[in-house]
Backbone as JSON Lines, residues from 0, in Angstrom:
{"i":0,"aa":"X","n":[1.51,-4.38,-22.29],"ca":[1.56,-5.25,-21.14],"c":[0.7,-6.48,-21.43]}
{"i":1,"aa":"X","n":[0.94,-7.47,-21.15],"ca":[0.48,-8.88,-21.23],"c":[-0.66,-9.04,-20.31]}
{"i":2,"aa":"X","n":[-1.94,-9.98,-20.53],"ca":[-2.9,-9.9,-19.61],"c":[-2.22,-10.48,-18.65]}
{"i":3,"aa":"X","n":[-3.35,-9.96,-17.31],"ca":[-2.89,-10.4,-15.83],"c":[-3.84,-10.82,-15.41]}
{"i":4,"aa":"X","n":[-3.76,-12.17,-14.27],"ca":[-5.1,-12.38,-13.9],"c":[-4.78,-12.88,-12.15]}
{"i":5,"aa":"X","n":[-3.76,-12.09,-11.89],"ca":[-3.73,-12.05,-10.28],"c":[-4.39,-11.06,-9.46]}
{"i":6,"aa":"X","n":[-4.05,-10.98,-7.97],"ca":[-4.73,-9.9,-7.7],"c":[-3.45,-8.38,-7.5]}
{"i":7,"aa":"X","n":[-2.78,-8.68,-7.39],"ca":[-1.71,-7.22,-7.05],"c":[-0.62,-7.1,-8.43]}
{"i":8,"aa":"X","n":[-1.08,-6.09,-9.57],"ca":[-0.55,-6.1,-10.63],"c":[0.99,-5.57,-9.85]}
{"i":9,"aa":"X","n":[0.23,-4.38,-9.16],"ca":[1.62,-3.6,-8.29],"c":[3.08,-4.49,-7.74]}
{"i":10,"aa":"X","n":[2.53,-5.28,-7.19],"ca":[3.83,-5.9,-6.37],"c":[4.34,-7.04,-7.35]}
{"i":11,"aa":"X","n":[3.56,-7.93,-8.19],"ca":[3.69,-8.64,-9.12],"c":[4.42,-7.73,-10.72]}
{"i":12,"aa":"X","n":[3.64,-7.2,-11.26],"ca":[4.33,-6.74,-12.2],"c":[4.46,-5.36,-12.39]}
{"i":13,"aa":"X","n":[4.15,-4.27,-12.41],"ca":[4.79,-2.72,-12.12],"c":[5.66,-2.72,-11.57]}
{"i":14,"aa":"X","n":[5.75,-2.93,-10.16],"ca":[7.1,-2.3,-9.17],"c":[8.5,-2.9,-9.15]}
{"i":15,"aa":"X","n":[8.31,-3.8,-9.28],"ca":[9.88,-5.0,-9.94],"c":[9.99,-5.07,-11.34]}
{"i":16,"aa":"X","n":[9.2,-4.61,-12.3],"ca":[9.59,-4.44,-13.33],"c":[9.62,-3.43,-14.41]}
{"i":17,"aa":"X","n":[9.39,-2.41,-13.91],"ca":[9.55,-0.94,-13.94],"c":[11.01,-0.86,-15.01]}
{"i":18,"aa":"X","n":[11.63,-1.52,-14.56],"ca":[12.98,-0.84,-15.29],"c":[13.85,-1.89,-15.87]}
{"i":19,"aa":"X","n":[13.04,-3.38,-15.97],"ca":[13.59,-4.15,-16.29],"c":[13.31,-4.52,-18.08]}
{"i":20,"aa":"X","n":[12.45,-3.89,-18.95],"ca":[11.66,-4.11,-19.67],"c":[10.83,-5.34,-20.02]}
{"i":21,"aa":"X","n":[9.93,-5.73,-19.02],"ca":[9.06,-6.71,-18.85],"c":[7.83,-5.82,-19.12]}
{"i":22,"aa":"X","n":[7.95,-4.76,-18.01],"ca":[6.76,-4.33,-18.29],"c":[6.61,-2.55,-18.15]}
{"i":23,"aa":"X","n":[6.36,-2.04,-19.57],"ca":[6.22,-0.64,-19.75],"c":[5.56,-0.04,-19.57]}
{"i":24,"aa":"X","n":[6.38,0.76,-18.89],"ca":[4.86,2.27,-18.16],"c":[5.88,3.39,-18.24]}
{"i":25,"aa":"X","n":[5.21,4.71,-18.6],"ca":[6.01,5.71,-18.85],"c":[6.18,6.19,-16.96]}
{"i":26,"aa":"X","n":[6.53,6.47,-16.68],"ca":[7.13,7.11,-15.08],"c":[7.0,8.45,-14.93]}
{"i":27,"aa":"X","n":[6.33,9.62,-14.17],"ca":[6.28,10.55,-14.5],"c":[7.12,10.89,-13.19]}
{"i":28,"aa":"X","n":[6.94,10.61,-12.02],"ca":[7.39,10.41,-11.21],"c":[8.33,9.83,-10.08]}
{"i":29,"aa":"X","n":[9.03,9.35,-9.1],"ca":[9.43,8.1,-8.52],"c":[10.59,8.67,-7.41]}
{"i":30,"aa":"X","n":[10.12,8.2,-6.31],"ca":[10.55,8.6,-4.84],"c":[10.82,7.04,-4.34]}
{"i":31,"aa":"X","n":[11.67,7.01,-3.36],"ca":[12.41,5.96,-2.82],"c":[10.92,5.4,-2.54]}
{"i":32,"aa":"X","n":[9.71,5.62,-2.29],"ca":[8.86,5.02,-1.73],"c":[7.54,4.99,-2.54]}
{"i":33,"aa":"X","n":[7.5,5.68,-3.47],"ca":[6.04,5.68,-4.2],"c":[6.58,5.95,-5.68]}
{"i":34,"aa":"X","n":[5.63,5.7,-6.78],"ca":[5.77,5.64,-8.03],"c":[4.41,6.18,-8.62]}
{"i":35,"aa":"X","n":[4.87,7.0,-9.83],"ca":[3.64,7.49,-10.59],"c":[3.74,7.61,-12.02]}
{"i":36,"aa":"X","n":[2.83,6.87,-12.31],"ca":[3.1,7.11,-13.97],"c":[1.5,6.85,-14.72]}
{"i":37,"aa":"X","n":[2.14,6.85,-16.21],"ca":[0.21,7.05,-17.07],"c":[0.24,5.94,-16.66]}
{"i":38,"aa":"X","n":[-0.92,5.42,-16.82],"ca":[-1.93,4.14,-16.54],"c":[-1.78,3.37,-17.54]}
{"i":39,"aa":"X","n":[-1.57,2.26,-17.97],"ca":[-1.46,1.31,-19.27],"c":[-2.62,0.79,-20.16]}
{"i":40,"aa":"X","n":[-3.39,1.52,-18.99],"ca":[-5.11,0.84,-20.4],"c":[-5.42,2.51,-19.56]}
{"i":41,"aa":"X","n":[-5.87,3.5,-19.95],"ca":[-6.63,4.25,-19.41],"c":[-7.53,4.42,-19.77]}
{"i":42,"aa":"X","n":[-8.84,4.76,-18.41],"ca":[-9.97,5.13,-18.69],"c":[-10.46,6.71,-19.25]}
{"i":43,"aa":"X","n":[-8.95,7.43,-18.76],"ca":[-9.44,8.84,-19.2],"c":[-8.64,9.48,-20.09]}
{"i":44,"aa":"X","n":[-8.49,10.63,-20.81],"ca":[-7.65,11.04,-21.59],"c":[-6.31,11.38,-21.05]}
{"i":45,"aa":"X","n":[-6.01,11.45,-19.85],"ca":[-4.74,11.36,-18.7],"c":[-5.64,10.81,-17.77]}
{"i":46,"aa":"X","n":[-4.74,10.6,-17.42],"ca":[-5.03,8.95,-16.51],"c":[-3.48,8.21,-15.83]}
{"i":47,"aa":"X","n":[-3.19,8.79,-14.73],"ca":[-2.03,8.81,-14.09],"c":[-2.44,7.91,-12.5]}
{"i":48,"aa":"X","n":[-1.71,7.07,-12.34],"ca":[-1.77,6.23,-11.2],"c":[-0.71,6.51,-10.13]}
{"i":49,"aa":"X","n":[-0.83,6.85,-9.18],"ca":[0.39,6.83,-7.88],"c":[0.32,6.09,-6.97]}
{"i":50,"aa":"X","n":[1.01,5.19,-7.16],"ca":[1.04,3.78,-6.09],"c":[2.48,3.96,-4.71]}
{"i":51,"aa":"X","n":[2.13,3.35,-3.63],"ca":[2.95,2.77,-2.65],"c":[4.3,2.05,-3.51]}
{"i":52,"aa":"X","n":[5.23,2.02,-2.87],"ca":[6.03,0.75,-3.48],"c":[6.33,-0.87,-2.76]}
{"i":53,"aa":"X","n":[5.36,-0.4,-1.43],"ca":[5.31,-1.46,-0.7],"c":[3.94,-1.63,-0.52]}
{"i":54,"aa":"X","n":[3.66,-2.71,-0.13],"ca":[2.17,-3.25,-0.53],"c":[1.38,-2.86,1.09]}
{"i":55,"aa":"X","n":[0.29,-2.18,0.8],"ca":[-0.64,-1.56,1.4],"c":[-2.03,-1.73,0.68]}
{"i":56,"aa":"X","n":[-3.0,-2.55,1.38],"ca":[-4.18,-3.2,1.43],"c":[-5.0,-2.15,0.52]}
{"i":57,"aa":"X","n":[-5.23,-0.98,1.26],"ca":[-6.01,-0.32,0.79],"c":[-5.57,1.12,1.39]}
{"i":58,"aa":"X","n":[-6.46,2.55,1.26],"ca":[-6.1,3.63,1.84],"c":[-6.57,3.74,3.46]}
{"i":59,"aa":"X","n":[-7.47,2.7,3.78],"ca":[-7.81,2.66,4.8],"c":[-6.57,1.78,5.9]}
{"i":60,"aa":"X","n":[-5.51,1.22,5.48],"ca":[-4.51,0.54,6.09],"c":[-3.15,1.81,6.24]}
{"i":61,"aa":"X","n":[-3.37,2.67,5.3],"ca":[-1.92,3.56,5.1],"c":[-2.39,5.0,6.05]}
{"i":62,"aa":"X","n":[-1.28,4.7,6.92],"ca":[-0.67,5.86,8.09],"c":[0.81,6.2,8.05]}
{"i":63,"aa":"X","n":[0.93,7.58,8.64],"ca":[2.43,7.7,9.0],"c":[2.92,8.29,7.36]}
{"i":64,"aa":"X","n":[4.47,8.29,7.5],"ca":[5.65,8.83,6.6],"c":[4.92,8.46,5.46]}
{"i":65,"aa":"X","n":[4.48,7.28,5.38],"ca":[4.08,6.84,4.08],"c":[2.74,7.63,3.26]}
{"i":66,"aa":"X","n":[1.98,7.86,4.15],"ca":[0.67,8.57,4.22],"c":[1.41,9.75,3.5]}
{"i":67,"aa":"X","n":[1.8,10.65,4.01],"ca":[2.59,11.76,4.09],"c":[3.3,12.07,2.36]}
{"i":68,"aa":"X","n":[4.05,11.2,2.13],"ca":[4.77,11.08,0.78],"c":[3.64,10.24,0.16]}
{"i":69,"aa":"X","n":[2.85,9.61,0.64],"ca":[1.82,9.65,-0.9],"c":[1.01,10.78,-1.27]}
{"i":70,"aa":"X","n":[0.92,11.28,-0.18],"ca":[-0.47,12.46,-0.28],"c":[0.28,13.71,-0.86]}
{"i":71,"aa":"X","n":[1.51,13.94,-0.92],"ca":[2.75,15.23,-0.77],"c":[3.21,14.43,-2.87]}
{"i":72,"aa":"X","n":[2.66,13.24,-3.35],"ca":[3.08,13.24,-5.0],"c":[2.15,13.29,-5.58]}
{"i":73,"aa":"X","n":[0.61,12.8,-4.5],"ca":[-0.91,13.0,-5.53],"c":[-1.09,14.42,-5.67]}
{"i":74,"aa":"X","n":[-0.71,15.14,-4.95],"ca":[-0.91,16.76,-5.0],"c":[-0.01,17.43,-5.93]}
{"i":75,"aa":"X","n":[1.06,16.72,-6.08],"ca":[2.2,17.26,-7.21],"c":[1.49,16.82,-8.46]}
{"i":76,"aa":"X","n":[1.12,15.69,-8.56],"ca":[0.17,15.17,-9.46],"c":[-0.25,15.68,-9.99]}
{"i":77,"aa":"X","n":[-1.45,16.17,-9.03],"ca":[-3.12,16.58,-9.36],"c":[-2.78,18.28,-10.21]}
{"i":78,"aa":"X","n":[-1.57,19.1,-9.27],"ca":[-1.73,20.17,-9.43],"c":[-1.36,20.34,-10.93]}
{"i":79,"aa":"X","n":[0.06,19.29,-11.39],"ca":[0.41,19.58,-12.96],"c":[-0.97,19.36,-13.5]}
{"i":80,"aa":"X","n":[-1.8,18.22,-13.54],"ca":[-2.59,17.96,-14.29],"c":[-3.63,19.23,-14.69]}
{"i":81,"aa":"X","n":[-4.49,19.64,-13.31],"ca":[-4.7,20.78,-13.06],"c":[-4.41,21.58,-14.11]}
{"i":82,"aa":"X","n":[-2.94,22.29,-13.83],"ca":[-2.42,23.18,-14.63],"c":[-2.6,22.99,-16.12]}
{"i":83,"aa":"X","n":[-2.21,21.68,-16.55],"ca":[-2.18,21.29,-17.89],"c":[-3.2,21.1,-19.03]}
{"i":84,"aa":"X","n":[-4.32,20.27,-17.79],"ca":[-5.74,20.35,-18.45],"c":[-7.02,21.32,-17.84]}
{"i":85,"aa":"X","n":[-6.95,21.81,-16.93],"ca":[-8.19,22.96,-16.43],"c":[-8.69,21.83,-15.23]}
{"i":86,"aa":"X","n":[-8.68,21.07,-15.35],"ca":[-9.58,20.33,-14.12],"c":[-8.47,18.52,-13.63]}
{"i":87,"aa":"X","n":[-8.72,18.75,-12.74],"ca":[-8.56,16.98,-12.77],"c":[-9.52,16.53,-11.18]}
{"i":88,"aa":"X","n":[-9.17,14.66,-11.04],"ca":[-9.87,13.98,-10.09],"c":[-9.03,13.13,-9.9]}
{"i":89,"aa":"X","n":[-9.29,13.26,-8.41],"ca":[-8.33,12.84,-7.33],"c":[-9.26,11.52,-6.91]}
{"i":90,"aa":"X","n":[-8.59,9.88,-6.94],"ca":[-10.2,8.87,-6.82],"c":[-8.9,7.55,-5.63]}
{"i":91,"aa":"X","n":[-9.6,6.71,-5.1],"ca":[-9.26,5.24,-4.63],"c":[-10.22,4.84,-4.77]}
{"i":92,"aa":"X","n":[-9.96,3.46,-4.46],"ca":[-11.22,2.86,-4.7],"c":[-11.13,1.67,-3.16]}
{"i":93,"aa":"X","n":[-12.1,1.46,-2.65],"ca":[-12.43,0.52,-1.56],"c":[-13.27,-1.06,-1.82]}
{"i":94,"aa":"X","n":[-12.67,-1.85,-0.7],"ca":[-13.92,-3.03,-0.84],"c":[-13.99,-3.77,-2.51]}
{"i":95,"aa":"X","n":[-15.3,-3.86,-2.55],"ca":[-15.49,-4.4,-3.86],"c":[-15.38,-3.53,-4.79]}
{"i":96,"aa":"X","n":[-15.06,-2.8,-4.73],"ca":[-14.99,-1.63,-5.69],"c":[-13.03,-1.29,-6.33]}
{"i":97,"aa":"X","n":[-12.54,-2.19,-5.47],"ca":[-11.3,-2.3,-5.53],"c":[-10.35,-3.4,-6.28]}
{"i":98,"aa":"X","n":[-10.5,-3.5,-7.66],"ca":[-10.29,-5.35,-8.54],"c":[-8.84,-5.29,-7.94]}
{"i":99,"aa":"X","n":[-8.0,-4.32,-7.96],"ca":[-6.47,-4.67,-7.37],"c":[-6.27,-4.36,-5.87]}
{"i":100,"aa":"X","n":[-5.7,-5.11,-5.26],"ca":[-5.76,-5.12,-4.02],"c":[-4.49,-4.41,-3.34]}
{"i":101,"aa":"X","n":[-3.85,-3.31,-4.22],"ca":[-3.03,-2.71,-3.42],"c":[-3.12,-1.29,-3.95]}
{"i":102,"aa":"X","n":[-3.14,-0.52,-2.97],"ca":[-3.33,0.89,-2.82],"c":[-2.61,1.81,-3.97]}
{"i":103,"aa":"X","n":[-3.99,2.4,-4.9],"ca":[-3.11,3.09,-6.16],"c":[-4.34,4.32,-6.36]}
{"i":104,"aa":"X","n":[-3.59,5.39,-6.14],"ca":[-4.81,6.73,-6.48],"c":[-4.68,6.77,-7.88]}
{"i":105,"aa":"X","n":[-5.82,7.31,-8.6],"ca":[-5.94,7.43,-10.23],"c":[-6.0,8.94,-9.67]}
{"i":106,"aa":"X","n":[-5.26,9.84,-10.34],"ca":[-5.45,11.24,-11.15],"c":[-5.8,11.16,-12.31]}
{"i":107,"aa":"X","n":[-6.96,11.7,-12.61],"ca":[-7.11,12.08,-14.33],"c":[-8.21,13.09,-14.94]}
{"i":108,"aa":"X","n":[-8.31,13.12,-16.07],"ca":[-9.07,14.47,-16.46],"c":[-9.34,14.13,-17.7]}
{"i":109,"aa":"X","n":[-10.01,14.49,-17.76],"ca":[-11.22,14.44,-19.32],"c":[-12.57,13.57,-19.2]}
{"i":110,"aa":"X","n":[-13.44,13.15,-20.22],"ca":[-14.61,12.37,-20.56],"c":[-13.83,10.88,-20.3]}
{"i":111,"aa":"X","n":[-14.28,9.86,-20.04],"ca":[-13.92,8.51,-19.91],"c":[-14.19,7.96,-21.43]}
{"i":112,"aa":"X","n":[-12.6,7.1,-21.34],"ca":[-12.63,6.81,-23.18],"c":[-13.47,5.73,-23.55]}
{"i":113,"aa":"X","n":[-14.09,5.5,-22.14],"ca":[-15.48,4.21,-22.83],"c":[-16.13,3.89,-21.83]}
């Protein structure tokens, strides 16, 4: 993937270009409404992202159906990972702590690769 220096990689380049080959991410997942796949720079040895497909601020903005089917693929998520590696972590991030500004849970497991 090419550097980015906006703020919503999600709505800008992942979610419209998912399948166009602009921009590659393996897909592990994908529901009419949310998407999950490895992470393209990861921090951990799996390192899986599940994003909205419509743009939602943060986790503190997301209610309803949507709530529902994100929380119903991080758990499908978490549990393969789980299964696969012995442990995983379930994370968002808020505020300043948040460089992309649209709602994406990290699942992942292992030591951080730096």
């Amino acid at each position: 993937m090419t550097d980015y220096s906006g703020t919503d990689i999600y709505c800008d380049l992942i979610i419209p270009h998912r399948t166009d080959g602009k921009t590659t991410i393996h897909i592990i997942k994908e529901t009419e409404a949310i998407l999950a796949y490895y992470h393209t720079k990861p921090f951990w040895p799996t390192h899986i992202v599940v994003t909205p497909k419509v743009h939602v601020n943060s986790l503190l903005e997301l209610d309803g159906t949507l709530a529902d089917e994100l929380l119903a693929v991080v758990k499908e998520i978490a549990e393969m990972v789980k299964t696969e590696k012995g442990a995983a972590r379930v994370t968002t991030n808020l505020g300043e702590y948040q460089d992309n500004k649209h709602l994406h849970i990290h699942v992942n497991s292992g030591d951080p690769l730096r």
